[in-house]
C-alpha positions in Angstrom: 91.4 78.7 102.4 88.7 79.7 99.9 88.1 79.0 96.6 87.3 82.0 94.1 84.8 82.0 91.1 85.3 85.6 90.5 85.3 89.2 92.5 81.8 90.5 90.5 82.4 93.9 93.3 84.1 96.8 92.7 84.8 97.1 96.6 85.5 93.5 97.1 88.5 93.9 94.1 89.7 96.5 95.5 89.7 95.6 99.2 91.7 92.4 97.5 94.3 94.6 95.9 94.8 96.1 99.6 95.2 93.3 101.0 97.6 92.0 98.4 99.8 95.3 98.7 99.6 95.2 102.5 100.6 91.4 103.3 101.2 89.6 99.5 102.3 86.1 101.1 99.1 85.9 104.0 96.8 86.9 101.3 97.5 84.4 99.0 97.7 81.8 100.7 94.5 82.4 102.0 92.8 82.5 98.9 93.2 79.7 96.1 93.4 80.1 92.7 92.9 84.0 92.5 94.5 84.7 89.1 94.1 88.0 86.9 90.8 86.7 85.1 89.0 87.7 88.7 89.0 91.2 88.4 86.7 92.8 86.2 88.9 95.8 85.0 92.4 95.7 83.4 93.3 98.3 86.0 93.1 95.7 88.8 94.2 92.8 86.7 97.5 94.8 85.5 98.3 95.8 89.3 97.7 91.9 90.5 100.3 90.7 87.4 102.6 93.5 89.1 102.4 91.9 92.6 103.0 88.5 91.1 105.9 89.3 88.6 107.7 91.1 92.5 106.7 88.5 94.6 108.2 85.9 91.8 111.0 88.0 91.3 111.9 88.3 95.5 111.0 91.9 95.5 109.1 93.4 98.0 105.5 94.8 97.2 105.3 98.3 97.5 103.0 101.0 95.5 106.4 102.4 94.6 107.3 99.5 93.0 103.9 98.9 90.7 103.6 100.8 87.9 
């Protein structure tokens, strides 16, 4: 597991976002603690709330789904 003080990379937030989209329940349980606050643009902070309020809700995480 790792431990995140922030994503301060464009490319590292968005490879994060991919990951999330692709495989939500691998990805976070490999990283701890990643909450909206990492990413550095509401952009990526509004689609990570999106993935959590589906996950939370049982729905599966597709791009169709995020809006």
């Amino acid at each position: 597991m790792h431990k995140l003080s922030s994503l301060r990379c464009e490319d590292t937030e968005n490879r994060m976002i991919a990951a999330i989209l692709d495989d939500y329940d691998s990805t976070m349980e490999k990283v701890v603690g990643l909450s909206p606050a990492h990413f550095t643009t509401k952009r990526r902070m509004q689609i990570f709330e999106a993935c959590n309020s589906l996950a939370e809700s049982g729905q599966s995480i597709e791009m169709i789904n995020i809006k």
